[in-house]
N, C-alpha and C positions, 0 to 999 in steps of 0.2 A: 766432474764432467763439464761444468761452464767454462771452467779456467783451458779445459783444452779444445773446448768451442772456439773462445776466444780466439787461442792460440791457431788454430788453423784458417780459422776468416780472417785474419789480420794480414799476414802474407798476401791472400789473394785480394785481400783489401786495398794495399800497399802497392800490389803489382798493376790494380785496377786504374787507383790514382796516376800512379805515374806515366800509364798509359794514356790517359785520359791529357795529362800536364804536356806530355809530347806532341799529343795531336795539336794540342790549341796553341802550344809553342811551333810547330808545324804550321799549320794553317795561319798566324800571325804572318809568319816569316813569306810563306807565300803568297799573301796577299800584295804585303810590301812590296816584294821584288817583284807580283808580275804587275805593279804599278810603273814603274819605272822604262817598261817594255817601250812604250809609243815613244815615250819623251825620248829616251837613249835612239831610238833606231829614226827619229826624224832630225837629231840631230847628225847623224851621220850618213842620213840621203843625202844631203848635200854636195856631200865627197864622193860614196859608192855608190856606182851605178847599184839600178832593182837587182840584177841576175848575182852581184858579188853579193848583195844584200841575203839574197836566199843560199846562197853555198855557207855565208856563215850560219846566220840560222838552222838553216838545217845539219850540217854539220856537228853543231852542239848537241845539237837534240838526238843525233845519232852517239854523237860521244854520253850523252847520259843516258840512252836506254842500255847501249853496251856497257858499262862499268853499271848499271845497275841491277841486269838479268843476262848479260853474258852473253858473248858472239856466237861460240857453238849449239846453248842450250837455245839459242833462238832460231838459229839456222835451222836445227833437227826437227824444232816444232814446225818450223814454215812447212819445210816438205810435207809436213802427214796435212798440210789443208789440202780442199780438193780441190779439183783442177777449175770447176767450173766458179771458184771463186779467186781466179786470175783477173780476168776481165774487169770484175766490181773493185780490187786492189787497184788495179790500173788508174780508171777512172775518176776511184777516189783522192788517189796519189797524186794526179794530173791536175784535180781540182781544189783539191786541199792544201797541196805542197806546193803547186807551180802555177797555176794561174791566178789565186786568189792573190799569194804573197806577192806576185809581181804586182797585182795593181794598188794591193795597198801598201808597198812600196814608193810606187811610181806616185801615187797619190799624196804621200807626205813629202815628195817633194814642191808640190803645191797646192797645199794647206796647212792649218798649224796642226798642232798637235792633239788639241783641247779638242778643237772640229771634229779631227780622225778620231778617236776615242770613242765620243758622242756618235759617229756615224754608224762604225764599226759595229755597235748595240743592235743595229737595224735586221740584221743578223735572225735577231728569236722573232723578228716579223715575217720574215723569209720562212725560215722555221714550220713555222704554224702553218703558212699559207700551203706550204709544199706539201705538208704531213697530212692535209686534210684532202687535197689534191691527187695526192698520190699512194697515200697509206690508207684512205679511210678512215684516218682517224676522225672522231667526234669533236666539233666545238663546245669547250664547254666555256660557261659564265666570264668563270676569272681568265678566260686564255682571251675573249674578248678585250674583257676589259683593260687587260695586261697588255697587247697588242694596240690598242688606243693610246693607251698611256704613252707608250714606247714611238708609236706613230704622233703621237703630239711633239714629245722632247726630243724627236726631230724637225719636226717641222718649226718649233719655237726656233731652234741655231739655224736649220735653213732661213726663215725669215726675220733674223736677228732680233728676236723677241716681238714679232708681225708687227714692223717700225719702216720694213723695207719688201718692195713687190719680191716672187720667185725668183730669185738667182742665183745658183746652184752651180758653185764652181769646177772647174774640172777637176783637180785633188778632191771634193769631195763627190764626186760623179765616178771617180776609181773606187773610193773607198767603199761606197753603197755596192761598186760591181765588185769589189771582191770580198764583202758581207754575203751577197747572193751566191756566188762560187763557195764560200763556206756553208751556205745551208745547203745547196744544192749535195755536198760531200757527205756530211750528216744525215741529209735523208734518205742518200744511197747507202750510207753505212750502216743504218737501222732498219733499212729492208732487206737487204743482202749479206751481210757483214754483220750483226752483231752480235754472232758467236763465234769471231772470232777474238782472241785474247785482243786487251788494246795497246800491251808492248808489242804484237808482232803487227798489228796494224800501224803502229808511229814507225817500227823498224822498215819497213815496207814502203812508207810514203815518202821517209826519208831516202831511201837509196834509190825511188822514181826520182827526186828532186834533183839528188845528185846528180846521176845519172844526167837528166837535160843541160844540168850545167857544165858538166865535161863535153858532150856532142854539140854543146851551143857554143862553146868556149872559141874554139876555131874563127867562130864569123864575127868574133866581137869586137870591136876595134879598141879595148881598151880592157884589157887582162886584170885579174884579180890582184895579180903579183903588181902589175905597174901602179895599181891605185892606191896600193899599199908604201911602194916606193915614193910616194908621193903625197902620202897621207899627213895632213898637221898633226903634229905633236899636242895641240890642245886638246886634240879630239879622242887622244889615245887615254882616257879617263870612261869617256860613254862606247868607246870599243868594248874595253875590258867590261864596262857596268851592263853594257848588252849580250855579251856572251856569259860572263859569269852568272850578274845576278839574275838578269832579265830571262834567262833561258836556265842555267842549268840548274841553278839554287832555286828560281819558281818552279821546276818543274819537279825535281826532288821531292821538295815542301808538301809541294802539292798529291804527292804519291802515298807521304810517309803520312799527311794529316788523313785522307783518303781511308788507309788502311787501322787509324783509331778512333776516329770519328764518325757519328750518323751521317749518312751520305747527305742526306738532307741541309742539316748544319752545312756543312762543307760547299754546299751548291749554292746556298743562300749567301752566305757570308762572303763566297768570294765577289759577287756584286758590289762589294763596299770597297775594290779594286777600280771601282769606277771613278772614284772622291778620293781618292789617293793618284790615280792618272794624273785628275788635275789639279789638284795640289803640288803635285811635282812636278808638271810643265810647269807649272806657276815660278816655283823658286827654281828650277836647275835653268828653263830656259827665256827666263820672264816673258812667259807668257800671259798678256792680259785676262783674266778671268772677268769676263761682264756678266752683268745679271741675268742677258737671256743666257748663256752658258750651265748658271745656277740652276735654271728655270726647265729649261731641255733637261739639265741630269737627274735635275729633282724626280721629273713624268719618267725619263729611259728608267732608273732604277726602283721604282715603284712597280712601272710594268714589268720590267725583268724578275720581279721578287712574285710578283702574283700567278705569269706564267711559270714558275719554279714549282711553284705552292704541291702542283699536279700532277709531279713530273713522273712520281714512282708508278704509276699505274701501272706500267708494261712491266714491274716485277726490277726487283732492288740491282741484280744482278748485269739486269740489259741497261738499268738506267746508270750504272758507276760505270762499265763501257762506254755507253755513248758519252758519261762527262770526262774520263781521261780522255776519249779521242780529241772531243772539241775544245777543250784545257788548253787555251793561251798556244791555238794552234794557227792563230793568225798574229801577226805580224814579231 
């Protein structure tokens, strides 16, 4: 009777581990890659305008929910939502997929990359502000203290380790407005929207995106096609490293760790995406890392771990929605 104890818990044993091996193999893998995101996509503001910026992006992101859950099974599901949550898709799509990326686009064209990284955190200050604002949600302790923290290590890079008065450049004056259009989208999608599945909310935002960029296409004075016609061959390395890894291998990763992993783990640990950003601006685009730099990431990612700590209250289900929505849905 032991030996076929054994023999039955060992299979499920077996099956547990390797599940377990894939997520963290998973979750490794996405971390990496969505490190890579800011560095790849500021070296190639340069060249494309913000609007080409968002048709790839979003494009890919469209080409990964498709080949990952399928264009008809997703099409059949949209129709059964109900009508009166068009309006909040709209909105959200508007603010998540087209306003936000435009300015943090527009923004890494003038700033580095390390800045936009560090900026873009500001985000879970928005967050809080608006959930309390406008959900009722309750302050607690750590969401204080976590929003300090996060509100320090920025003010440390804003005042370059407080060495120099308030000066707040415009790249980083985008980047903080389209942190707020990110929370602003989140906290309509967890009032209105969070039952709806989060592959037909990413499918959704994506074809709003689209969509503006084909009726915007017309007034543009310089086409996706021509700037591609015209594109350096250097750059055709952080092209590929920004569609591939930066989008569609992070987003993958990030689905397949999602689905073996405690959601908790997975929300925590991708914060250490923050110290790989700049790590990798550092060597792909030698980007200077200074000490105030250290010092801001040290407070952003302290606070971002404390306001995490909290997060499942609203119930495990509503809180892996709201993190696929907001999952490396900016830039």
């Amino acid at each position: 009777m032991y030996t076929n104890t054994i023999s039955a818990w060992l299979p499920w044993h077996r099956e547990s581990y390797s599940k377990k091996a894939i997520g963290w193999l998973a979750l490794s893998v996405a971390i990496l890659a969505g490190s890579t995101s800011v560095t790849f996509a500021s070296a190639l503001a340069g060249t494309l305008s913000p609007i080409s910026m968002l048709f790839i992006s979003e494009a890919l992101t469209m080409l990964f929910t498709v080949l990952s859950f399928g264009f008809f099974p997703i099409l059949k599901r949209i129709t059964r939502l109900k009508k009166k949550k068009v309006l909040p898709i709209l909105l959200v799509g508007l603010s998540n997929s087209v306003i936000a990326p435009l300015l943090a686009f527009t923004g890494l064209r003038m700033t580095g990359p390390i800045n936009a990284e560090l900026f873009i955190r500001a985000e879970v200050i928005f967050l809080v502000l608006l959930a309390v604002a406008f959900l009722g949600e309750k302050l607690k302790r750590q969401h204080i203290v976590g929003a300090i923290c996060v509100f320090l290590g920025v003010a440390i890079v804003t005042l370059r380790g407080f060495t120099e008065s308030l000066t707040l450049s415009r790249g980083d004056g985008y980047i903080l407005l389209a942190a707020l259009f990110y929370a602003c989208g989140g906290i309509l999608y967890k009032k209105k929207l969070h039952t709806v599945e989060p592959e037909l909310m990413i499918f959704c935002r994506t074809c709003i995106a689209l969509a503006v960029f084909f009726l915007s296409s017309p007034f543009m004075h310089h086409t996706l096609i021509e700037e591609l016609q015209h594109f350096p061959t250097e750059l055709i390395i952080a092209l590929l490293g920004y569609g591939f890894l930066a989008r569609f291998v992070n987003l993958f990763s990030f689905y397949e760790s999602i689905e073996r992993l405690p959601v908790r783990t997975v929300s925590l640990l991708l914060n250490l995406g923050l110290v790989g950003s700049i790590g990798f601006a550092s060597v792909y685009l030698n980007a200077p890392i200074l000490p105030y730099h250290l010092a801001g990431a040290g407070f952003i990612l302290i606070g971002s771990v404390l306001m995490e700590i909290e997060s499942l209250t609203g119930g495990r289900w509503h809180f892996v929605a709201l993190l696929k929505h907001r999952h490396r849905s900016h830039v």
